[in-house]
C-alpha positions as CSV (number, residue, x, y, z in Angstrom):
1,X,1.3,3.6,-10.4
2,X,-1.7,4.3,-8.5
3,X,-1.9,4.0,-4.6
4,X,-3.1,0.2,-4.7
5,X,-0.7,-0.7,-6.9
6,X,2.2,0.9,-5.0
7,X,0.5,-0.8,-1.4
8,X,0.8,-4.0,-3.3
9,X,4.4,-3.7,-4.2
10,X,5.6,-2.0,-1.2
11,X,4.3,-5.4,0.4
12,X,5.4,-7.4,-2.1
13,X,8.6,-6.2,-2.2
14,X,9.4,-4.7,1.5
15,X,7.3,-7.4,3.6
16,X,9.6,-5.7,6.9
17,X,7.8,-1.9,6.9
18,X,4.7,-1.3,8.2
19,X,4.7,2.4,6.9
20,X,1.2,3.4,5.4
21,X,0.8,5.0,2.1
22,X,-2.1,7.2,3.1
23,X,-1.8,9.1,-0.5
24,X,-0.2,10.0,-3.4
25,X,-0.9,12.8,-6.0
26,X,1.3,14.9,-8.7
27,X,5.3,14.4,-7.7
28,X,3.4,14.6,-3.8
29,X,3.1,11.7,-1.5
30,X,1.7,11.2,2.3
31,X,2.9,8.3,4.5
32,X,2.5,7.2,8.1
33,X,4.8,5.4,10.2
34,X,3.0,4.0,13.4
35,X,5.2,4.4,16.4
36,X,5.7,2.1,19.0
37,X,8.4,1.5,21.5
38,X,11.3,0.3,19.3
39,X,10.5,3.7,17.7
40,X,11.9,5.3,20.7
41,X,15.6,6.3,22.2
42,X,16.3,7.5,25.4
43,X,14.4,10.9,26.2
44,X,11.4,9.6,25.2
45,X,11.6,10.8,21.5
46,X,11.1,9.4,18.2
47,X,14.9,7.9,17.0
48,X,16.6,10.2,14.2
49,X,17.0,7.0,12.0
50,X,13.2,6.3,12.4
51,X,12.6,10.0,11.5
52,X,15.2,9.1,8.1
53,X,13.4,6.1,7.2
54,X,10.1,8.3,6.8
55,X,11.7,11.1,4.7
56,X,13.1,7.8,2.8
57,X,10.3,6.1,1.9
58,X,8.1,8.9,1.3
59,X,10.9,10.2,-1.6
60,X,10.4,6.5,-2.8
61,X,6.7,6.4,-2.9
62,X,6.6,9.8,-5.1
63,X,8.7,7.9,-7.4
64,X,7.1,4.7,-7.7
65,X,4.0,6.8,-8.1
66,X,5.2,9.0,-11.2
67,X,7.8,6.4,-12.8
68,X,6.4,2.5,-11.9
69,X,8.0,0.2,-10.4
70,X,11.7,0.9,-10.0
71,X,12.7,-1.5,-7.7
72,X,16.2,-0.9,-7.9
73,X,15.8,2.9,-7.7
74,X,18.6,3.9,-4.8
75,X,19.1,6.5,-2.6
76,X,22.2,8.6,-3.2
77,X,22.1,11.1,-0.8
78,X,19.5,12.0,1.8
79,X,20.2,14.8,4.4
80,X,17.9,15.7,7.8
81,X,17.7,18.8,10.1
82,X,15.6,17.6,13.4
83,X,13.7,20.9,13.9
84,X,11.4,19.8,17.2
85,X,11.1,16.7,19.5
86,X,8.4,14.5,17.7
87,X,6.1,13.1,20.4
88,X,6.4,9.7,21.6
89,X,4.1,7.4,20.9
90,X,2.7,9.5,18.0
91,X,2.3,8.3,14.6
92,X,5.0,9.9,11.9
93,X,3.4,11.6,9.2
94,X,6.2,12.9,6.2
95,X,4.5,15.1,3.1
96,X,6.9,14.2,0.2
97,X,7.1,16.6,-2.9
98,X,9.6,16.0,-5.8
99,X,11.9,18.9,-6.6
100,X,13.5,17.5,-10.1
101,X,12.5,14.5,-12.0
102,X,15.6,14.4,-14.1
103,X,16.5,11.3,-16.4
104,X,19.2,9.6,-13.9
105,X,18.6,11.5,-10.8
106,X,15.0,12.5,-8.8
107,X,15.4,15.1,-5.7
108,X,12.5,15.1,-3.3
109,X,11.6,16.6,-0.3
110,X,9.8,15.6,3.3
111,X,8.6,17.3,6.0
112,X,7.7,14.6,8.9
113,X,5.2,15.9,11.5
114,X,3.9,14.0,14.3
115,X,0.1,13.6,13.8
116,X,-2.3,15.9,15.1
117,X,0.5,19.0,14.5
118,X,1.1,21.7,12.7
119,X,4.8,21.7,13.1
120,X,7.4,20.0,11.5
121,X,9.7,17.7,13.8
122,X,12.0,17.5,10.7
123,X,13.1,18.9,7.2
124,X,14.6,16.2,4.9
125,X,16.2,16.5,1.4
126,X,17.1,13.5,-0.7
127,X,18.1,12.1,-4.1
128,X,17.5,8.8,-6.0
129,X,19.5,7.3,-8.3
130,X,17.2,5.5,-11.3
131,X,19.0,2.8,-13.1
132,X,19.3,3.2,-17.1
133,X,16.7,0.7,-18.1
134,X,14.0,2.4,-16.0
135,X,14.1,5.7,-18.2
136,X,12.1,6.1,-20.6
């Protein structure tokens, strides 16, 4: 799928996010979740579940991208270090690359950045589960 065809179906078929595909490219994805206060938890940081649903959807955009659309394509596992506070208020930004494209299982992984920096707010690693009639 190319990126207008994977905005169409994210919005087709998750209406709820607001994430931005900014790009996709060779088992490599870019996507931006805008912040905003129900982002937040106390401390005035970006929540750690916020900071999982980027590494999420980013590993699920790489797929879409290289395989079509899987909607049924489920996360099995997905595991997060929080490396640095991300700034409040700041956008999300989480750089997916996939690790193994196997016939039943896809391993990606994220780093999520606050935009505008150089350092990673968090490391994520996660596999996906692709149902049978989806390989080809």
């Amino acid at each position: 799928m190319d990126l207008a065809a994977i905005r169409a179906f994210i919005a087709q078929e998750f209406p709820q996010t607001n994430v931005v595909i900014e790009a996709v490219g060779e088992q490599t994805c870019r996507v931006r979740q805008p912040i905003d206060t129900s982002h937040l938890r106390p401390g005035g940081t970006v929540s750690g579940p916020t900071q999982m649903f980027v590494a999420d959807v980013a590993i699920y955009i790489a797929i879409l991208h290289k395989l079509g659309p899987v909607a049924l394509a489920v996360t099995t596992q997905l595991s997060i270090n929080f490396l640095n506070k991300p700034a409040a208020h700041t956008d999300l930004v989480g750089e997916c690359k996939l690790l193994k494209l196997g016939k039943r299982l896809v391993v990606g992984e994220v780093y999520i950045y606050s935009a505008g920096s150089s350092e990673p707010v968090a490391h994520a690693v996660g596999t996906y589960s692709i149902p049978p009639e989806a390989v080809q």
